[in-house]
C-alpha positions as CSV (number, residue, x, y, z in Angstrom):
1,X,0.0,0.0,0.0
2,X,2.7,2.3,1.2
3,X,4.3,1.6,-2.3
4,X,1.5,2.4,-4.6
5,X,1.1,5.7,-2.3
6,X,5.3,6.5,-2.8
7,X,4.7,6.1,-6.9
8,X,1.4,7.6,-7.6
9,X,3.3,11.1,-5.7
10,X,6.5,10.0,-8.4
11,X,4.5,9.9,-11.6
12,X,2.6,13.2,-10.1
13,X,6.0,15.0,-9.8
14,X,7.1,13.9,-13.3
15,X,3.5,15.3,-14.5
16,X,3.8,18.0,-13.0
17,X,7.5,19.0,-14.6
18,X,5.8,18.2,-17.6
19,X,2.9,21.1,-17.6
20,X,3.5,24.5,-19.5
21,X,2.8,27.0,-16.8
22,X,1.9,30.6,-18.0
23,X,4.6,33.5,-17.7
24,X,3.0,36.4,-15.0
25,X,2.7,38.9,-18.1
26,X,0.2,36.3,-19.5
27,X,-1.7,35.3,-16.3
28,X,-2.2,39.5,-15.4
29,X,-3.5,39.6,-19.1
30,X,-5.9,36.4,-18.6
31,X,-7.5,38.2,-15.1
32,X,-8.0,41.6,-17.1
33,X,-9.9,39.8,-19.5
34,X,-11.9,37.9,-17.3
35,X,-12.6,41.1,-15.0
36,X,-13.7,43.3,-18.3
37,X,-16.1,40.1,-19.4
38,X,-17.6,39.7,-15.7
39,X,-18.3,43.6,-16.0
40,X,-19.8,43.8,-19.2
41,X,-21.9,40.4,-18.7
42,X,-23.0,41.7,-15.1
43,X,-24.1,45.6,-16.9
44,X,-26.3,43.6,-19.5
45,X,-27.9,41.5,-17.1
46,X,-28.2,44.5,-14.8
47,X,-30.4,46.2,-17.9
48,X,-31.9,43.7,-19.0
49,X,-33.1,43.1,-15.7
50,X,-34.3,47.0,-15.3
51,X,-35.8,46.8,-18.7
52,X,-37.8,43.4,-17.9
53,X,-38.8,44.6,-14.4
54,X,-39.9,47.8,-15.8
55,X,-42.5,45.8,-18.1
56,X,-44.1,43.6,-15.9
57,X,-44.4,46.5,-13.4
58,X,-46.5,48.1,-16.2
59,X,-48.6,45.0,-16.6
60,X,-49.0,44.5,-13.0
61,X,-49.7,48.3,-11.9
C-alpha cells in the first residue's frame, strides 16, 4: 500500500514537470480579461433586468 502511495506522488511530480505554466505577463492579461467580461456580462444583465422589471411592473400596476 505504502508503495502504490510512494509512486502515484512520483509519476505526479514527473507530470507535473511536464505542464506548461503561463509567464506572469500572460496570467495579469488572462485576469484583465476575465474582469472586463464579468463587468460587461453583469451591466447587461443589470439592464436587461431594469428593462424586464420595468415591463411587468406596467402590466401588473
Amino acid at each position: 500500500m505504502i508503495a502504490k502511495i510512494k509512486n502515484f506522488f512520483q509519476e505526479v511530480k514527473i507530470e507535473a514537470k511536464k505542464v506548461n505554466y503561463p509567464k506572469k505577463n500572460e496570467v495579469i492579461a488572462s485576469t484583465w480579461v476575465v474582469i472586463v467580461t464579468v463587468f460587461i456580462i453583469s451591466f447587461f444583465l443589470g439592464l436587461v433586468d431594469f428593462i424586464l422589471s420595468r415591463i411587468i411592473s406596467s402590466f401588473i400596476g
